[in-house]
KOLLUMGU-651133 format. One record per residue: x, y, z of N, C-alpha, C, O in turn; residue in one letter. Coordinates in pm, whole numbers, padded with zeros to 5 digits, always signed. Each point is the difference from the previous one (the first is absolute). Layout:
# KOLLUMGU-651133
XYZXYZXYZXYZA
...
This chain:
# KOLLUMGU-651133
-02417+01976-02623-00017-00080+00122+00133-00069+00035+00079-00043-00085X
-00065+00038+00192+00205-00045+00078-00068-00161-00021-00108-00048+00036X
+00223-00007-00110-00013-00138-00040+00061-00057+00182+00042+00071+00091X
-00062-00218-00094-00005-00037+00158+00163-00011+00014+00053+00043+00103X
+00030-00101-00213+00143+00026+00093+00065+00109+00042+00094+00006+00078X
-00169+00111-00155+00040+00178+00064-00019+00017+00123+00066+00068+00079X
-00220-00171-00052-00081+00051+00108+00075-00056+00123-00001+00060+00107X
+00109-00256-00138+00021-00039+00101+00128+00070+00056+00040-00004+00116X
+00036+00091-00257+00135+00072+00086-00047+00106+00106+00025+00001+00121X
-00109+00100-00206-00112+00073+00133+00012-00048+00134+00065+00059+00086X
-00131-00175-00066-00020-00076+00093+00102-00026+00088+00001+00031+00119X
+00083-00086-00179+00147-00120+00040+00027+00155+00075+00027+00002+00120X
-00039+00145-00210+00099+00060+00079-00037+00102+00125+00071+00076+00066X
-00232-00113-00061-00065+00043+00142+00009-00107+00064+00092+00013+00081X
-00139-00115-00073+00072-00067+00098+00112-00027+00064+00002-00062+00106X
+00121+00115-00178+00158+00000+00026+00003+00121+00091+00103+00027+00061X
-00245+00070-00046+00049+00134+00045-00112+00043+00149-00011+00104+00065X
-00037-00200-00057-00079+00000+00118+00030-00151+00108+00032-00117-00018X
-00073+00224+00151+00050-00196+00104-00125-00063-00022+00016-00097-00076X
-00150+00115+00117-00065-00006-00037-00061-00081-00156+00063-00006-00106X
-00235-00064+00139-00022-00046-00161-00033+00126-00091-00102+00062+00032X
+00175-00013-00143-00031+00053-00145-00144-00013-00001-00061-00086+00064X
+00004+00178-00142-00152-00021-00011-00001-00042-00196+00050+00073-00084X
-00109-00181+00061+00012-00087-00083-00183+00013-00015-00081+00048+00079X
+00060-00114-00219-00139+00005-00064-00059-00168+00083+00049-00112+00008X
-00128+00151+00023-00061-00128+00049-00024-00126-00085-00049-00101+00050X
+00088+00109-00187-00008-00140-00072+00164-00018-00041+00031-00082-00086X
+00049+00147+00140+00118-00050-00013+00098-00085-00053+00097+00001-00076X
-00179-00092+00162+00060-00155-00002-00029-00116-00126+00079-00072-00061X
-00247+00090+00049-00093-00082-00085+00107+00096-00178+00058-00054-00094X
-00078+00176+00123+00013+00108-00171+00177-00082+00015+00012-00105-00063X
+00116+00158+00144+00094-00004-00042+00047-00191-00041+00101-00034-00061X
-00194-00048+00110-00005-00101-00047-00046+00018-00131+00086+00013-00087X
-00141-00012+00073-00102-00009-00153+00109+00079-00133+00020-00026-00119X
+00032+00135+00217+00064+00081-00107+00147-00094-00030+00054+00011-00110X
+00001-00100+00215+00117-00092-00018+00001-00087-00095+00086-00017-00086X
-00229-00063+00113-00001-00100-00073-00024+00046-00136+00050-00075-00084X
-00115+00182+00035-00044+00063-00154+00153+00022-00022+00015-00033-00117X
+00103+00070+00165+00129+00062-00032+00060-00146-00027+00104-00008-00066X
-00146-00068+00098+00084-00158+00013-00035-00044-00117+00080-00054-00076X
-00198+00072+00050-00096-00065-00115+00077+00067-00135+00038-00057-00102X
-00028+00217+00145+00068+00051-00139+00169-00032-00034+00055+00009-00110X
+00011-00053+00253+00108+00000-00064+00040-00170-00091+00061-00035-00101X
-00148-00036+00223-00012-00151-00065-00052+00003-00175+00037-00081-00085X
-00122+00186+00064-00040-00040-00138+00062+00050-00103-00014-00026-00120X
+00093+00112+00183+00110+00095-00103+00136-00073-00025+00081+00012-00092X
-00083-00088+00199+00158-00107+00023-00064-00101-00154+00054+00022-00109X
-00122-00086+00116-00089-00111-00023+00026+00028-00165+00057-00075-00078X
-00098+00168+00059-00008+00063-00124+00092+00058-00105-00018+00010-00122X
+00122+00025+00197+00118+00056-00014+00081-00013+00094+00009+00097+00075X
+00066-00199-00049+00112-00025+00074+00097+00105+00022+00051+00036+00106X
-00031+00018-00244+00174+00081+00008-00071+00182-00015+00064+00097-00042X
-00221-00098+00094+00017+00084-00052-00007+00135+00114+00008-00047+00114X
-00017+00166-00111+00072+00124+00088-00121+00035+00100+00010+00044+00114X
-00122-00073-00185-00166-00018+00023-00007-00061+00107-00010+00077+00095X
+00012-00219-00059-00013-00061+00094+00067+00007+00129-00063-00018+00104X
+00240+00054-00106+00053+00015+00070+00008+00090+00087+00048-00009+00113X
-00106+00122-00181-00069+00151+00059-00094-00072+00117+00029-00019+00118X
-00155-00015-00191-00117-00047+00058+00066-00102+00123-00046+00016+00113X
+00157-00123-00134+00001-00043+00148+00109+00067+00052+00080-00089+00027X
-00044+00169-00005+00136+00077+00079-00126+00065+00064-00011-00027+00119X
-00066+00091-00160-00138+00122+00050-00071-00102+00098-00064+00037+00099X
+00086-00195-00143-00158-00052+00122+00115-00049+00136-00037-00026+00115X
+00185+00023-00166+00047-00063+00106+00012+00138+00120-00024+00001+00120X
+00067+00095-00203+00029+00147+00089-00166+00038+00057-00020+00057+00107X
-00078-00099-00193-00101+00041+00103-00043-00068+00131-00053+00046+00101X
+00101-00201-00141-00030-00076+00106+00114+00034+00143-00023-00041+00113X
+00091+00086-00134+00102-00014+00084-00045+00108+00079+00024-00010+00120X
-00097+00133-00168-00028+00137+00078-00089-00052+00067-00009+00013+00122X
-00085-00093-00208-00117-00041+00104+00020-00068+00079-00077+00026+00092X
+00164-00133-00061+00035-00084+00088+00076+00084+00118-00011-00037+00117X
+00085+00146-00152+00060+00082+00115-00076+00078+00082+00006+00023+00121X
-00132+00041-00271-00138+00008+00129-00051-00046+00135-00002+00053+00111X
-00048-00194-00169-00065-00066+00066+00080-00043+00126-00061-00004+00107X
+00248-00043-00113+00068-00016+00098+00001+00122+00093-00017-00019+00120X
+00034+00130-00164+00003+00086+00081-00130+00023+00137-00009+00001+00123X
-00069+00013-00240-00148-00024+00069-00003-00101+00136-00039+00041+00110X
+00077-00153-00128-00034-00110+00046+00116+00005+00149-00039-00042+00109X
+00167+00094-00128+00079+00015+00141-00076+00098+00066-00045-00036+00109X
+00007+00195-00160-00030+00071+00049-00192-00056+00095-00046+00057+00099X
+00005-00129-00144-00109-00061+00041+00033-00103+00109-00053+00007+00111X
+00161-00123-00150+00061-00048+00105+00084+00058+00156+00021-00049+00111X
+00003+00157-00168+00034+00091+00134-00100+00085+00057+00011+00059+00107X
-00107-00056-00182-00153+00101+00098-00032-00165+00060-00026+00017+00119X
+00021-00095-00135-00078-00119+00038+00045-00013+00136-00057+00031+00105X
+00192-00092-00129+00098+00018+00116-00042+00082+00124-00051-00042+00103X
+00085+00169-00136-00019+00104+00083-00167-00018+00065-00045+00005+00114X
+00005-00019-00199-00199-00016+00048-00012-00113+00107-00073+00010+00098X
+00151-00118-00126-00004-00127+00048+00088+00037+00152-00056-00069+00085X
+00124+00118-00045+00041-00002+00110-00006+00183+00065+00085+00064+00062X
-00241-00021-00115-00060+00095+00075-00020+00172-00068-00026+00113+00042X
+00056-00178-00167+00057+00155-00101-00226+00045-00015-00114-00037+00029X
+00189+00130-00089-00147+00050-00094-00043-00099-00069+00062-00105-00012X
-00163+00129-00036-00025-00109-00121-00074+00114-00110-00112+00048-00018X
+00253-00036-00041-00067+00101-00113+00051-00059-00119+00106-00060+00012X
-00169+00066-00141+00082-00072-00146-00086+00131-00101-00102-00018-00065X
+00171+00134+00076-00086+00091-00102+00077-00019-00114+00121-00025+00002X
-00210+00040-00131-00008-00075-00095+00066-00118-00070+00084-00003-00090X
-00143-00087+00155+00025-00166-00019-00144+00005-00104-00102+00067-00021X
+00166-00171-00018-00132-00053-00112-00106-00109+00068-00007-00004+00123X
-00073-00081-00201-00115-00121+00076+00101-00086+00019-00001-00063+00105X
+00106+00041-00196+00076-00107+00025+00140+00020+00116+00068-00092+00044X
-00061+00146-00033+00131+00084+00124-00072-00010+00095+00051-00064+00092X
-00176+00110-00071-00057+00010+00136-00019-00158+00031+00028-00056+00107X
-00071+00007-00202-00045-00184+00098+00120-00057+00018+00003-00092+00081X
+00143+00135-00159+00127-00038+00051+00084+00054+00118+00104-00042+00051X
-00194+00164-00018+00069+00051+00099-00085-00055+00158+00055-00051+00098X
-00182+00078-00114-00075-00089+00116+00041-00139-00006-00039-00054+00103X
+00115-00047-00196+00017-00189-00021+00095+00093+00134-00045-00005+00114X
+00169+00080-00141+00135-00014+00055-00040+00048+00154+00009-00080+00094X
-00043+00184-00079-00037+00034+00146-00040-00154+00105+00051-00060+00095X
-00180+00047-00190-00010-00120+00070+00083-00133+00042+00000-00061+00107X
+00053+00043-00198+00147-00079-00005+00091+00016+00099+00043-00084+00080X
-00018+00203-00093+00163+00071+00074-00105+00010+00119+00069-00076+00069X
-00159+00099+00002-00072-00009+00141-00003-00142+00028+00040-00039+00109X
-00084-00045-00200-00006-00167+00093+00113-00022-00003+00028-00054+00107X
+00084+00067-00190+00123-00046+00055+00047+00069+00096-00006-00068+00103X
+00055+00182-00084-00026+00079+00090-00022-00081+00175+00075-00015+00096X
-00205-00020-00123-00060-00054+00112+00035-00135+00024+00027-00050+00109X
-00032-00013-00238+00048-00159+00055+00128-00045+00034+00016-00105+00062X
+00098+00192-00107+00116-00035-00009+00111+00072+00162+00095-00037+00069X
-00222+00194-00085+00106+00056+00130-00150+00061+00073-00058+00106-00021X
+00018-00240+00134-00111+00076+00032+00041+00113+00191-00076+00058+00077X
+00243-00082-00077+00052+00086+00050+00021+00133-00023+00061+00077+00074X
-00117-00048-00187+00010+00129-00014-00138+00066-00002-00011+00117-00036X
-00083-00183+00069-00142+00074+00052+00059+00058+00106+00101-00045+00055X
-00169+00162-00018+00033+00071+00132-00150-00074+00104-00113-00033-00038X
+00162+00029+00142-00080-00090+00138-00076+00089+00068-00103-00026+00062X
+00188+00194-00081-00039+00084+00138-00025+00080-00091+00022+00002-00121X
-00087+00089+00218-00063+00154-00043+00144+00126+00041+00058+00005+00109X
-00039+00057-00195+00094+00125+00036-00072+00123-00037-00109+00001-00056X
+00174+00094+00087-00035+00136-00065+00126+00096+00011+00091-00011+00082X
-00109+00137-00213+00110+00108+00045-00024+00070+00073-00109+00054+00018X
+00251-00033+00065-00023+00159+00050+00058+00083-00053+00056-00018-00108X
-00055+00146+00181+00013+00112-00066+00161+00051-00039+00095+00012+00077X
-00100+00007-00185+00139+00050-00046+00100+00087+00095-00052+00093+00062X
+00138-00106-00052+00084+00059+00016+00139+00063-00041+00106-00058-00024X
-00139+00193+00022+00103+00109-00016+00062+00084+00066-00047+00079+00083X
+00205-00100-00132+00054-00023-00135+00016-00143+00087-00039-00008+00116X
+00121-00139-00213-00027-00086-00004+00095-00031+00116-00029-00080+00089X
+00173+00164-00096+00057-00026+00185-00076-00033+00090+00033-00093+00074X
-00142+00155-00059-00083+00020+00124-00028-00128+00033-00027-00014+00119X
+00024-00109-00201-00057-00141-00010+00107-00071+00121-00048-00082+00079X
+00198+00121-00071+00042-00025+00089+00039+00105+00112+00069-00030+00098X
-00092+00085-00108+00073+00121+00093-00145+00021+00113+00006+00000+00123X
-00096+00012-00184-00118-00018+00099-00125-00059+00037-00078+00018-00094X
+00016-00089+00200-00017-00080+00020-00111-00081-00099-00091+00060-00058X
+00103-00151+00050-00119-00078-00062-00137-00070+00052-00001-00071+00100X
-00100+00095-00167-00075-00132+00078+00042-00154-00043+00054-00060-00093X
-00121+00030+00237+00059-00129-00016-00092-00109-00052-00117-00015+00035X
+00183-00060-00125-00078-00101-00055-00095-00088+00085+00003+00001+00123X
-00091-00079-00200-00094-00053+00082+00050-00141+00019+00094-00034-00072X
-00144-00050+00158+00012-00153+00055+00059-00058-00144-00056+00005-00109X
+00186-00062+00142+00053-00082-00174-00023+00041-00113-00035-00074-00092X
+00055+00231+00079+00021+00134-00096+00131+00032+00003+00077+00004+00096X
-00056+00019-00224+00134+00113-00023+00016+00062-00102-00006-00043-00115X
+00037+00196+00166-00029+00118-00007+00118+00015-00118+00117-00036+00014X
-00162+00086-00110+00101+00055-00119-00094+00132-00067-00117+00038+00009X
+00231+00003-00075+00010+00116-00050+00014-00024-00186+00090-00045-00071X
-00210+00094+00046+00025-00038-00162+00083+00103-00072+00015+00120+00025X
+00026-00182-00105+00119+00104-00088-00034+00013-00166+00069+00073-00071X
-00199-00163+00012-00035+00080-00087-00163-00022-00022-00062-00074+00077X
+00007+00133-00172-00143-00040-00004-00026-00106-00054+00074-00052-00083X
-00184+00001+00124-00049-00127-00109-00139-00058+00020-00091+00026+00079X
+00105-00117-00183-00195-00057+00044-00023+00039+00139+00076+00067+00069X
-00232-00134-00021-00030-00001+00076+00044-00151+00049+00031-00061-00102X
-00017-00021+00217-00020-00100+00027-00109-00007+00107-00035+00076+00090X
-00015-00220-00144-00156-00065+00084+00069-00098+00126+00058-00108-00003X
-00084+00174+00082-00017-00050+00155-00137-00038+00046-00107+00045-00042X
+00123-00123+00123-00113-00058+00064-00095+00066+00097+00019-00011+00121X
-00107+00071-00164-00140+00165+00058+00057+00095-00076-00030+00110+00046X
+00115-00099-00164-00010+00134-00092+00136-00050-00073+00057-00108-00011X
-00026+00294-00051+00086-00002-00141+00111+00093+00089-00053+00087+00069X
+00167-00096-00064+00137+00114+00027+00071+00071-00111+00082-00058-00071X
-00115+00186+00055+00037+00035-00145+00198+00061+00114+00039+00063+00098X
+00021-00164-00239+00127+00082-00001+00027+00109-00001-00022+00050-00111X
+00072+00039+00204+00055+00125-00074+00098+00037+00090+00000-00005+00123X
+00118+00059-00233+00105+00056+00050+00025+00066+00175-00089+00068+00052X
+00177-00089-00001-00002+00086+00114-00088-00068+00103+00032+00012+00118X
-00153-00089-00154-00140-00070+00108+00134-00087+00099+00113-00036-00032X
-00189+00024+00160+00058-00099+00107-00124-00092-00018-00117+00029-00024X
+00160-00117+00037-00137-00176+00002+00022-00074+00075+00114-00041+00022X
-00226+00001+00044+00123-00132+00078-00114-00076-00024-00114+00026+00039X
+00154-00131-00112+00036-00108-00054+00010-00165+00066+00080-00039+00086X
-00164-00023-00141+00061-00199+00011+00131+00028+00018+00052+00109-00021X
+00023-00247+00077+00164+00010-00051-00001-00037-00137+00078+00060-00074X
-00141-00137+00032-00025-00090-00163-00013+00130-00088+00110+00038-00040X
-00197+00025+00007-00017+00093-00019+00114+00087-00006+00077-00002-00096X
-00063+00075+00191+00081+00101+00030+00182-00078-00070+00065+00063-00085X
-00023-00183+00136+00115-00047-00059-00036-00008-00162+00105+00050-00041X
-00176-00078-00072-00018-00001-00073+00018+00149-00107+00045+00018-00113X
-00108+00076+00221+00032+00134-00081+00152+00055+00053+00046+00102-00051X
+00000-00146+00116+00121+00072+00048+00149-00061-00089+00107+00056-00022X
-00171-00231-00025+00083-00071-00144-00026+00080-00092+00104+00058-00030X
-00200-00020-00040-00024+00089-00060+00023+00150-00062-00029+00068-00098X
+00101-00064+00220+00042+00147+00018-00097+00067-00027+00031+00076-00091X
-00134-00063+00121-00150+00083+00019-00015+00079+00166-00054+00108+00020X
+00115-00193+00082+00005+00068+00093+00089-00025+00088+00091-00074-00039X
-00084+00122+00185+00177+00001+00048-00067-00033+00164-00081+00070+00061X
+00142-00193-00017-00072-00003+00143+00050+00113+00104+00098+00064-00039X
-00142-00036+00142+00027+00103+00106-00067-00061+00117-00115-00032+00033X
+00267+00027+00030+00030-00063+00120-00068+00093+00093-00010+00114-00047X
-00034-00126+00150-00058+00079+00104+00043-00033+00097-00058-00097+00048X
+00175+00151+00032+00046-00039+00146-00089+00015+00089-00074+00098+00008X
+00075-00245+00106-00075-00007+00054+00036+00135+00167+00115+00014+00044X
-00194+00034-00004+00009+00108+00096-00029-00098+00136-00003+00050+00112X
């Protein structure tokens, strides 16, 4: 049977190899605790016992190197969770495949978090108006070379330049995508164009 610090290099080194959470045993957290503190216990009693002797020093060099894998675990874990949150929180998916019981209630605390601040701090960045895309155009010259529709009443019309979430407008969702014309809040629309998400397009007036 793979004793647990075999199991946490295993580990340490699927998680180093996916963006994504590693798929991990669901008692994880509770076992690689349990297994720390039993490694602590042995090296403390071997020190205790024998100060000078080759025994003990083994035993804590082994609990400090295990703790350290596990701790790189769990950090890893925990950005990669902090950046799905993120992303969820200002319109992403909300996906966390294989998170554990305890990842998931940390990842719903943060969403929620990163949304009320979000809201309380920049409630300029709610969108006010309703937009929608239109239809792509090809090849992407064509965006200036021929004619456009024209944006609606205190709209402006840009051209997105890469994909991304969807964003929530006010009567629906505008999914980003490459190449789409939108027209857009100015709030809105100036926000993705800082971004470099999309590129405004001027429409001379006829």
């Amino acid at each position: 049977m793979t004793d647990h610090y075999t199991k946490l290099l295993e580990w340490r080194r699927a998680e180093g190899s996916t963006r994504g959470l590693a798929k991990l045993p669901q008692d994880f957290y509770p076992a690689t605790e349990a297994y720390l503190a039993e490694a602590r216990r042995t090296f403390e009693s071997e020190l205790r016992s024998n100060p000078a002797g080759k025994k003990g020093e083994v035993a804590r060099q082994t609990y400090g190197r295990a703790a350290q894998i596990a701790r790189d675990i769990l950090e890893a874990r925990m950005m990669k969770i902090l950046n799905l949150a993120f992303q969820a929180s200002v319109g992403g998916a909300r996906e966390l495949t294989n998170s554990l019981a305890e990842e998931r209630e940390l990842y719903d605390h943060l969403v929620t978090t990163l949304r009320g601040h979000r809201t309380a701090v920049a409630p300029f960045l709610e969108p006010t108006a309703s937009a929608a895309p239109l239809p792509a155009m090809e090849p992407p010259r064509a965006v200036v070379a021929a004619p456009a529709a024209p944006a609606g009443p205190g709209h402006v019309l840009v051209r997105i330049l890469q994909d991304g979430p969807p964003i929530e407008v006010e009567g629906g969702t505008v999914d980003l995508r490459k190449e789409d014309l939108v027209s857009l809040p100015p709030e809105v629309a100036r926000l993705l164009v800082q971004a470099k998400v999309a590129a405004r397009v001027d429409v001379p007036e006829r």
